[in-house]
C-alpha positions as CSV (number, residue, x, y, z in Angstrom):
1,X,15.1,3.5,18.2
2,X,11.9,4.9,16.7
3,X,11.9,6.5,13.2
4,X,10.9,9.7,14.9
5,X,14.2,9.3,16.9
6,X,15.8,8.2,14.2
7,X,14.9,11.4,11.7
8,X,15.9,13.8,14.9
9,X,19.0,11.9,14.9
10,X,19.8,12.2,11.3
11,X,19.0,15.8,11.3
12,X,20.9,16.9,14.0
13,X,24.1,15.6,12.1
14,X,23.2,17.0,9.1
15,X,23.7,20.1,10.3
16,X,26.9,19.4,13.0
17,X,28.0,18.7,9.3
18,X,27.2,22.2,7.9
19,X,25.1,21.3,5.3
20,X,22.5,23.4,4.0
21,X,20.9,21.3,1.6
22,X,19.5,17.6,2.7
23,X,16.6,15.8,3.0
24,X,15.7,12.3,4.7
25,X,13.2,9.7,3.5
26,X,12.0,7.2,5.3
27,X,9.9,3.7,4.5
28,X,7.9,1.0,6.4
29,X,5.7,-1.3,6.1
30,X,4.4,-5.3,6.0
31,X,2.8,-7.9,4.1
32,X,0.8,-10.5,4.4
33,X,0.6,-12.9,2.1
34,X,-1.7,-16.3,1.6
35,X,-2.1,-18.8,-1.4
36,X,-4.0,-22.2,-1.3
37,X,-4.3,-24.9,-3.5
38,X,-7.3,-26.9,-3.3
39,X,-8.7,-27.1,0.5
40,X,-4.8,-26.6,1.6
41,X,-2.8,-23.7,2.5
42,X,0.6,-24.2,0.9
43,X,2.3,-20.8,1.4
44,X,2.1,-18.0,4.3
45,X,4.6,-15.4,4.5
46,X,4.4,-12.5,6.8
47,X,7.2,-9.9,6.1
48,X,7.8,-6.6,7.7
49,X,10.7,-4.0,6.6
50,X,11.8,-0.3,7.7
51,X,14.5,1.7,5.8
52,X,15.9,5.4,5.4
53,X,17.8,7.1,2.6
54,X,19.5,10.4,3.4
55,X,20.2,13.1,0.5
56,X,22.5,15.8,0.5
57,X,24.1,18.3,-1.9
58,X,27.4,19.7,-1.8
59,X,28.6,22.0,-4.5
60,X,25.7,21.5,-6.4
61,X,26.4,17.8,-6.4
62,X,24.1,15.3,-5.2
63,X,24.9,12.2,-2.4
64,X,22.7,9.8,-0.8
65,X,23.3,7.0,1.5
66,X,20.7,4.4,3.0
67,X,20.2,2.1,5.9
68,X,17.7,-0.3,7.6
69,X,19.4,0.1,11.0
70,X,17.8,2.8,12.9
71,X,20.6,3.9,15.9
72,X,22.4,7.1,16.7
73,X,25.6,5.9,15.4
74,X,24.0,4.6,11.6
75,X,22.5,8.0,12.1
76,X,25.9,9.8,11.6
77,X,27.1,7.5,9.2
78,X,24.5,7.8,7.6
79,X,25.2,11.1,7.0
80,X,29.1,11.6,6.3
81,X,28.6,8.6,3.5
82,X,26.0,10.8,1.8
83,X,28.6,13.4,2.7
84,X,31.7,11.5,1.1
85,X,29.5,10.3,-2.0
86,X,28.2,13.7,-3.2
87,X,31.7,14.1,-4.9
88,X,31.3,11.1,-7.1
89,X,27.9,10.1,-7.4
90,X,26.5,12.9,-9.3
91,X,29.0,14.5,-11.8
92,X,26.0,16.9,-13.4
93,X,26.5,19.7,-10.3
94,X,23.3,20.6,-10.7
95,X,21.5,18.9,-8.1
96,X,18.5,20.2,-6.1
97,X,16.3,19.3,-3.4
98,X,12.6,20.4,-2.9
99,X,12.5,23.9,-1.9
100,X,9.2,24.1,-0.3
101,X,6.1,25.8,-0.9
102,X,2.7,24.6,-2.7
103,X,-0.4,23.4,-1.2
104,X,-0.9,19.5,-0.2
105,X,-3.9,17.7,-0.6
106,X,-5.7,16.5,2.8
107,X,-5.8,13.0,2.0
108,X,-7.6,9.8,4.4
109,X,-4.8,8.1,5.6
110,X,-5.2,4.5,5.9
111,X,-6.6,2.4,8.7
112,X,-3.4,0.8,8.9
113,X,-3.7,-1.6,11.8
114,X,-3.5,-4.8,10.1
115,X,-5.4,-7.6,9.2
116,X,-7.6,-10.7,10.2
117,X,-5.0,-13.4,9.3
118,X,-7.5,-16.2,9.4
119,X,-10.5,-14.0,7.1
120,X,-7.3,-13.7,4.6
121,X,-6.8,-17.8,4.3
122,X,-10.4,-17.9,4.4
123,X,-10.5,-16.3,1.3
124,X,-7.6,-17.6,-0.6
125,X,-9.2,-20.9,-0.1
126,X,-13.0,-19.8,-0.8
127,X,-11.3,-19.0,-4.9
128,X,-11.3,-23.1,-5.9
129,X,-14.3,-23.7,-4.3
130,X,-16.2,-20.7,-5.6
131,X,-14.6,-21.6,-9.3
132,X,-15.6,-25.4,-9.1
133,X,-19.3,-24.6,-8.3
134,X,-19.2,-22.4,-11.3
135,X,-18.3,-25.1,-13.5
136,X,-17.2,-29.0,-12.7
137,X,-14.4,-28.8,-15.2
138,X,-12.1,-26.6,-12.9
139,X,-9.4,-28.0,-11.2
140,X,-7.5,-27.0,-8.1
141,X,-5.1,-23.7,-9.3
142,X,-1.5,-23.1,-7.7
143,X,-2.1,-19.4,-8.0
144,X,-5.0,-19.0,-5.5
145,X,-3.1,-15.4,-4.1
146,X,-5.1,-12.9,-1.4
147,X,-2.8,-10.7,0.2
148,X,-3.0,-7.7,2.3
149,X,-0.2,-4.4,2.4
150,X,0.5,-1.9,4.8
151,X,2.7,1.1,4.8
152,X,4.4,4.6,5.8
153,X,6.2,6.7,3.4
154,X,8.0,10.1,5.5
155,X,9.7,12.8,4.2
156,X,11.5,15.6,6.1
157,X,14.2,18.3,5.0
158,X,16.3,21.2,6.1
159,X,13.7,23.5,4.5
160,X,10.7,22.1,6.8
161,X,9.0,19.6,5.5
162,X,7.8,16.8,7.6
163,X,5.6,14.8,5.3
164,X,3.8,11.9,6.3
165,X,1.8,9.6,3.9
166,X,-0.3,5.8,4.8
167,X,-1.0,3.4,2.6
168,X,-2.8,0.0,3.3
169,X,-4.9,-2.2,0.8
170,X,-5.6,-6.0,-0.7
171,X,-5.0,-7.7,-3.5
172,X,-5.7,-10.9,-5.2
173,X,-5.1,-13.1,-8.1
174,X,-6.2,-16.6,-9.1
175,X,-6.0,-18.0,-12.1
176,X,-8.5,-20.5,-13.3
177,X,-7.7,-24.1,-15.1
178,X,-10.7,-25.8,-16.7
179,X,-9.9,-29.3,-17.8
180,X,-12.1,-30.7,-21.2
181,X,-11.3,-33.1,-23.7
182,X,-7.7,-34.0,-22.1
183,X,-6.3,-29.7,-22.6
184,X,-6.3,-27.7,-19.8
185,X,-7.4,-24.1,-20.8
186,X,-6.8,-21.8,-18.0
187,X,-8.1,-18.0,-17.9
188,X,-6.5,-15.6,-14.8
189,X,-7.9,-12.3,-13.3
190,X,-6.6,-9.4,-10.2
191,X,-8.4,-7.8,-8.2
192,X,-7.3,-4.7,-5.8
193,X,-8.9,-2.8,-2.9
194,X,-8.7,-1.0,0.2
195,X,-10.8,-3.8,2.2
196,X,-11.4,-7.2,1.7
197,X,-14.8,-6.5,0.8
198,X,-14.4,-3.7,-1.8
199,X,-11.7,-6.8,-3.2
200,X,-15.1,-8.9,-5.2
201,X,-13.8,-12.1,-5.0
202,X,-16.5,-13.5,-6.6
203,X,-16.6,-11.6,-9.6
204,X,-12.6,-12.1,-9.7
205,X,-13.1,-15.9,-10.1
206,X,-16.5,-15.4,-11.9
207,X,-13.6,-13.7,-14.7
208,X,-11.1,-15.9,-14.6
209,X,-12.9,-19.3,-15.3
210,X,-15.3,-17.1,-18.3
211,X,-11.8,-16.4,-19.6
212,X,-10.5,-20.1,-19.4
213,X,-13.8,-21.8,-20.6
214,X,-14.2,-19.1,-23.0
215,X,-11.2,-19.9,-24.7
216,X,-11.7,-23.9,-25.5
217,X,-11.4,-25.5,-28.9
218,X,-9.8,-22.0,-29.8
219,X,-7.6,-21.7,-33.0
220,X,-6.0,-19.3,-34.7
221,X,-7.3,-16.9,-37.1
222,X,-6.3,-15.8,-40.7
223,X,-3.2,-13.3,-40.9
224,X,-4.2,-9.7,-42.1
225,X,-5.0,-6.5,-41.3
226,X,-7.7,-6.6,-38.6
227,X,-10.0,-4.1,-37.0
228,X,-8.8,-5.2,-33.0
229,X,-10.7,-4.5,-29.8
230,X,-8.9,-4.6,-26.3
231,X,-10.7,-5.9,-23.6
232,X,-10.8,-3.4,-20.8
233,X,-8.6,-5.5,-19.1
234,X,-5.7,-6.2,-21.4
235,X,-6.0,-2.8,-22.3
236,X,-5.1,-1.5,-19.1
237,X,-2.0,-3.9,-19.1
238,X,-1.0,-2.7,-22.8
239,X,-1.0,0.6,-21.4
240,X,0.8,0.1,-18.4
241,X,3.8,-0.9,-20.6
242,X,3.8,2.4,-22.3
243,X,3.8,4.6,-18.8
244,X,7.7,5.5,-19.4
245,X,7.0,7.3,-22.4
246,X,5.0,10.0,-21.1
247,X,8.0,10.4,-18.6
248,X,10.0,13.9,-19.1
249,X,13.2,12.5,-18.2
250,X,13.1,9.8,-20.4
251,X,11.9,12.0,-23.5
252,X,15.1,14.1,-22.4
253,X,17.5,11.2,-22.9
254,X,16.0,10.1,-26.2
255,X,14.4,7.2,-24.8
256,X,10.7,8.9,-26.0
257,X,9.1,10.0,-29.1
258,X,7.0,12.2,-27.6
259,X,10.0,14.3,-26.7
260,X,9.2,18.1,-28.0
261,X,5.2,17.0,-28.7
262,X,3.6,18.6,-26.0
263,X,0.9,21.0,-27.4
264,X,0.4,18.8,-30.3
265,X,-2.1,16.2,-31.2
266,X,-0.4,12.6,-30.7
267,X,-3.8,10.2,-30.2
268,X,-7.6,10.2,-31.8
269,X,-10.2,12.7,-30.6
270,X,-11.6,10.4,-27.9
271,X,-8.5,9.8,-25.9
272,X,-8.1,11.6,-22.3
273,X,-5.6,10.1,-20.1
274,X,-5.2,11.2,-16.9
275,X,-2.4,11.2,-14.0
276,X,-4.3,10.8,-10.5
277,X,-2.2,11.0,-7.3
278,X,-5.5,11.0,-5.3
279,X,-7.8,8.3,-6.7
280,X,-9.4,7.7,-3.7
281,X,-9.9,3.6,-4.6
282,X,-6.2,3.3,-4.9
283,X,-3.6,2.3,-1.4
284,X,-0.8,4.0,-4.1
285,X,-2.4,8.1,-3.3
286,X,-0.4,10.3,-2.1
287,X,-0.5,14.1,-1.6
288,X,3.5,14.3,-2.0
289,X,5.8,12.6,-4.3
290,X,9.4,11.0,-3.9
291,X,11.0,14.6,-3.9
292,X,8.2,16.1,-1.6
293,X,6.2,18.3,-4.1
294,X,3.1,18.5,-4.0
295,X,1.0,16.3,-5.9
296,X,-2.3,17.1,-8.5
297,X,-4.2,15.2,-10.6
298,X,-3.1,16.1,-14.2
299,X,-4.7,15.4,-17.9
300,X,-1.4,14.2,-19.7
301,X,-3.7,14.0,-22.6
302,X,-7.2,15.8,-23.8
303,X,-8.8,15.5,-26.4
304,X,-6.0,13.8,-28.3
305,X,-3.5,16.8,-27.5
306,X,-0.6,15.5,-25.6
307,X,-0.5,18.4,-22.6
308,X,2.0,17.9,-20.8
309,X,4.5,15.0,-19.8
310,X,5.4,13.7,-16.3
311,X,8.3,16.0,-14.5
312,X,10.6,15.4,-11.4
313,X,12.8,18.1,-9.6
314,X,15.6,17.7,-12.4
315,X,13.8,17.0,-15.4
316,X,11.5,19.8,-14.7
317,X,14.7,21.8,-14.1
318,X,16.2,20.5,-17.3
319,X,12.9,21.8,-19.5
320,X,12.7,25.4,-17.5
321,X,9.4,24.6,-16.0
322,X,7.9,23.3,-12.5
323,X,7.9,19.6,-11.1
324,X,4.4,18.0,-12.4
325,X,4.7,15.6,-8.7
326,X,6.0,13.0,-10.3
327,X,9.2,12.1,-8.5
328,X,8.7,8.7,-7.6
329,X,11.2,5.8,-5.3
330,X,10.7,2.5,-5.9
331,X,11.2,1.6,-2.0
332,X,13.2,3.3,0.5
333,X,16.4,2.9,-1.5
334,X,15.1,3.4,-5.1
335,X,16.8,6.3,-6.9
336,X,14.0,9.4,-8.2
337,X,12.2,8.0,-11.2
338,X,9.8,9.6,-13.2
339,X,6.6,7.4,-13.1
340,X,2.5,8.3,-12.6
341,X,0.4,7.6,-10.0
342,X,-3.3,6.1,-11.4
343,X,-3.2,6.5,-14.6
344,X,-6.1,5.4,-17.2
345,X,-7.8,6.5,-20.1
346,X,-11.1,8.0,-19.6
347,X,-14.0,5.7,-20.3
348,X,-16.6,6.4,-23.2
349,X,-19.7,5.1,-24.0
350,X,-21.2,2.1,-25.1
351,X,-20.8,-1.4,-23.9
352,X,-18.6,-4.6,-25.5
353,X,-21.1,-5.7,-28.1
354,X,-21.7,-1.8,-29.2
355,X,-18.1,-1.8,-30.3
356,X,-18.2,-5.5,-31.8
357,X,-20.9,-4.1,-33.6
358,X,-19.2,-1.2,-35.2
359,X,-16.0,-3.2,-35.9
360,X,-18.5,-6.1,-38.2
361,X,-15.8,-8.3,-38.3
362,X,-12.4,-7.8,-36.2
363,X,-10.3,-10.2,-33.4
364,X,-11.5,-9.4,-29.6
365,X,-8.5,-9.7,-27.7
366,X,-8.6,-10.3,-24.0
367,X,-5.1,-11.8,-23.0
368,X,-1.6,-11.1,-23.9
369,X,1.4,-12.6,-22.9
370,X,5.4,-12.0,-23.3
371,X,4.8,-8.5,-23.3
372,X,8.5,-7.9,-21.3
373,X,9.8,-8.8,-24.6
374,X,7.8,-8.4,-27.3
375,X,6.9,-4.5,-26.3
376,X,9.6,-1.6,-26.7
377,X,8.7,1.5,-25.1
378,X,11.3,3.3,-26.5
379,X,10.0,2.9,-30.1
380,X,6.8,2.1,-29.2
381,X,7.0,-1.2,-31.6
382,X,4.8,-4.2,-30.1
383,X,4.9,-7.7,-31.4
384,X,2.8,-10.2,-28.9
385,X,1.3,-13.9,-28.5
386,X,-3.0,-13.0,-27.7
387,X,-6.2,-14.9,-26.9
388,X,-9.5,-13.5,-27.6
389,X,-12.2,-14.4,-30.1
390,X,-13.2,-13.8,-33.5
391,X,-16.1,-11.8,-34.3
392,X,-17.9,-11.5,-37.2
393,X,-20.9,-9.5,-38.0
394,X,-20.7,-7.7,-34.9
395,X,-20.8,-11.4,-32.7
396,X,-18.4,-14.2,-31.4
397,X,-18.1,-16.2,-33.7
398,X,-15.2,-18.6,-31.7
399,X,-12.3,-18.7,-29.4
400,X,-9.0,-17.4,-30.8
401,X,-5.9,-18.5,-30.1
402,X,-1.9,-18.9,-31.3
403,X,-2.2,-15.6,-32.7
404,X,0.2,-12.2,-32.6
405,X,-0.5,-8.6,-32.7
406,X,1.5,-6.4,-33.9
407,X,1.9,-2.7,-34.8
408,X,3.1,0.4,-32.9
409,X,1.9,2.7,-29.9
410,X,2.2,5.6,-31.1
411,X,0.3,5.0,-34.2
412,X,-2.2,2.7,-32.6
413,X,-3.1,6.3,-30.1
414,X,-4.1,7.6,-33.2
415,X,-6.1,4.4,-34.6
416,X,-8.3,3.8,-32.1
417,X,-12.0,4.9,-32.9
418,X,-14.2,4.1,-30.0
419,X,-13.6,3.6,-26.0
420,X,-16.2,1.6,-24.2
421,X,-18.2,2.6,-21.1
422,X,-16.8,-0.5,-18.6
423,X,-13.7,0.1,-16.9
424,X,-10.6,-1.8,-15.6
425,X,-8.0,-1.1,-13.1
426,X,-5.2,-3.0,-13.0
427,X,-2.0,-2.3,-10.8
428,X,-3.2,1.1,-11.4
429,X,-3.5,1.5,-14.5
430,X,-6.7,1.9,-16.1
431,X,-8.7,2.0,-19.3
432,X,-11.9,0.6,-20.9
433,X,-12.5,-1.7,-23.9
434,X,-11.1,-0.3,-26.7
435,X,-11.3,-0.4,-30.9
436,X,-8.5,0.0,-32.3
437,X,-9.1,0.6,-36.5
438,X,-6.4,-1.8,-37.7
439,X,-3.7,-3.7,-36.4
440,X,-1.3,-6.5,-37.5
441,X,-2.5,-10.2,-36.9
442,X,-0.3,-13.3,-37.2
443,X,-2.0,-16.3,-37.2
444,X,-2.7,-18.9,-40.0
C-alpha cells in the first residue's frame, strides 16, 4: 500500500470514529552510508525506513499511536489505539492540534532520486589518500565516513492540511592521525552539503590533519583566568549544547534560566543568534514544523536582547502567545519537542589573528571533548577537557593540550567581546571564532 493510500485510509477511520480533532504524520526515507580504511572498504550499509504516527484528541486529551506497516487493517488500528490512549496518555486535557491558517514558505524540494553508490566509495577512500599526500606522517584512519540521506516528512489533518516537505543531502567525517616521535596525534573535521560537490572534501581533510599536526609536542598551560577564543568550529559545537535553553517549554518546566528574560539583555552587544527554518544550504529546511505551523526565520537574539524563545502548539498555549514553528519530531515516532532549525550566531568582522591580536595573550581553543558530561544545560555550568594553542602577544606561541575550561553559559553570552568574520556550520549549528573575555583554565 502506498503512503497516499495509507493517509486516505487512516482518514477515513478517523472520522467512522467521530473524531473531530486528529492529525497524521508520516516519515520516509534512506541512507547510504560508506567508510574506508586505507585502500579498503570496510563498511557499506544501505538502510531504508517508512513510518506513521496518528494524533487524536478526545476530551481535550491527547492520543497517538504509530506504525511502520502501511495496510487497511493497521490503518484502523491505528486509529482506535490512538483512540483508547487519549484517556491515559495525556492527563493535562488541554491538548490541541494545529488549527490551520498562516502562510508557508515555497521551498526547493530536493532532488531526491538517490545517489551514485560507486562516486560515494570513491570518495570515502579519496580522504587517506588526499591526507597522506598532505603530510607522510598520516596513517590510515578508521573514521573515513561519506554518506548520503534522503527523505519525506508529510503531514495531513482533519482541518486540511496536506503538507509535504523533501529533504536529501551528504555528509562526511574523517578524522586524521599523524604519527611522529612514537604518539599518534589525530585532529577530526565534518563536512555537510546538498551534493557531493558543495561537500569540499578536500578542505575537510586539509582541517583535519592541520588540527592533528597542529597539536604535536602540545602541553598544558598554566591554570588561571584566561582571555579564551573559540575556533569557529568548536564554537558552533559549544553552542549546539546550549540549543534546549532557548526552548519555551523547557524554560516553563524550570529546566532554563532564561525563563521570564525575554525583552531583556542576556549576552554582549555583538551577539545575534538566529533560528532559520529556510537556510537554503541546509537538507534540515522546512516550511512547516512537527505540528504543521508554518515556519519563519526568527532572531532569538539581537543585539544582546534575548527576543523571544522557541514555542510549540502547547508551550505557546501555556505563555498566551502564538507557536514560533518550532514543534519538532525526532523521527516518525518522536514525541513534539521544542528544538530550532539552523541556528548560529551572526558572523562579525575580522579574521583569527585580528582577535588573537586583541586578546595579547589568551588559550585558542579548537577541540573539546566530553561535552555530554561535563556541560549542563540546565544551569548552564561547563567544565571540559580542550586542545588549542597558546598565544601570546597576539601569536601561537605552541600547541596546548591536557587542559579544562570552565565557567558558565550564561555568563560567558555576556563575556564575549569580539565575533570573527569566518564561519562554521556544524550539524546546523553555526557560529564564527569567538573571544570570550575570561574563562576558567585547568592545566598545570
Amino acid at each position: 500500500m502506498t503512503y497516499s493510500d495509507f493517509k486516505q485510509a487512516v482518514l477515513a477511520a478517523a472520522r467512522a470514529e467521530g473524531l473531530t480533532e486528529y492529525d497524521l504524520y508520516g516519515t520516509s526515507g534512506s541512507a547510504t552510508t560508506v567508510r574506508a580504511f586505507g585502500n579498503e572498504i570496510i563498511m557499506f550499509d544501505d538502510t531504508t525506513s517508512v513510518g506513521a504516527c496518528f494524533r487524536c484528541v478526545v476530551d481535550g486529551r491527547m492520543g497517538y499511536s504509530n506504525t511502520q506497516l502501511l495496510s487497511a487493517q493497521e490503518a484502523i488500528r491505528l486509529v482506535r489505539d490512538a483512540v483508547a490512549g487519549a484517556a491515559v496518555l495525556d492527563a493535562t486535557g488541554t491538548a490541541q492540534l494545529y488549527q490551520g491558517g498562516g502562510a508557508y514558505a515555497e521551498l526547493p524540494q530536493a532532488d531526491d532520486t538517490g545517489c551514485d553508490v560507486q562516486q560515494l566509495k570513491e570518495a570515502a577512500l579519496s580522504l587517506d589518500e588526499t591526507a597522506k599526500a598532505l603530510d607522510g606522517r598520516v596513517e590510515s584512519s578508521p573514521f573515513s565516513v561519506v554518506q548520503y540521506a534522503n527523505g519525506e516528512t508529510a503531514l495531513a489533518n482533519v482541518h486540511g492540511l496536506d503538507l509535504q516537505n523533501r529533504q536529501a543531502g551528504y555528509a562526511a567525517v574523517y578524522e586524521a592521525v599523524v604519527v611522529e616521535g612514537g604518539r599518534k596525534y589525530v585532529g577530526a573535521a565534518s563536512r555537510d552539503a546538498l551534493t557531493l560537490t558543495a561537500l569540499d572534501l578536500e578542505s575537510m581533510v586539509k582541517e583535519a590533519v592541520g588540527l592533528a599536526v597542529g597539536s604535536i609536542g602540545g602541553t598544558s598551560v598554566p591554570s588561571g583566568t584566561w582571555p579564551v577564543i573559540f575556533s569557529a568550529t568548536a564554537m558552533a559545537e559549544f553552542l549546539a549544547c546550549f540549543t534546549g535553553a532557548f526552548s519555551a517549554d523547557a524554560a516553563q518546566k524550570g529546566l532554563s534560566l532564561l525563563a521570564g528574560k525575554e525583552g531583556e539583555t542576556i549576552a554582549a552587544p555583538i551577539i545575534t543568534l538566529v533560528d532559520d527554518p529556510h537556510y537554503m544550504s541546509s537538507s534540515d529546511k522546512s516550511a512547516f514544523d512537527g505540528e504543521g505551523v508554518p515556519t519563519y526565520t526568527k532572531t532569538v537574539i539581537e543585539n544582546g536582547v534575548l527576543k523571544t524563545l522557541l514555542y510549540d502548539l502547547k508551550s505557546a498555549a501555556k505563555a498566551g502567545r502564538a507557536s514560533t514553528g518550532n514543534g519538532r519530531r525526532a523521527g516518525y515516532a518522536g514525541d513534539v519537542d521544542v528544538h530550532p532549525f539552523t541556528f548560529y550566531i551572526q558572523a562579525g568582522e575580522g579574521t583569527k589573528e585580528d582577535l588573537m591580536q586583541k586578546a595579547g595573550k589568551a588559550i585558542y581553543i579548537t577541540a573539546m571533548k566530553g561535552m555530554h558530561a561535563g556541560v549542563s544545560p540546565v544551569t548552564g555550568d561547563f567544565s571540559v577537557e580542550s586542545k588549542g594553542y597558546l598565544i601570546e602577544n597576539g601569536a601561537v606561541v605552541r600547541p596546548a593540550e591536557q587542559f579544562t575550561v570552565a565557567g558558565n553559559f550564561f555568563r560567558m553570552l555576556g563575556d564575549i567581546t569580539a565575533l570573527g568574520g569566518d564561519f562554521a556550520l556544524c550539524q546546523d549549528v553555526g557560529a564564527p571564532t569567538t573571544l570570550v573575555s575570561a574563562l576558567s583554565i585547568a592545566g598545570v
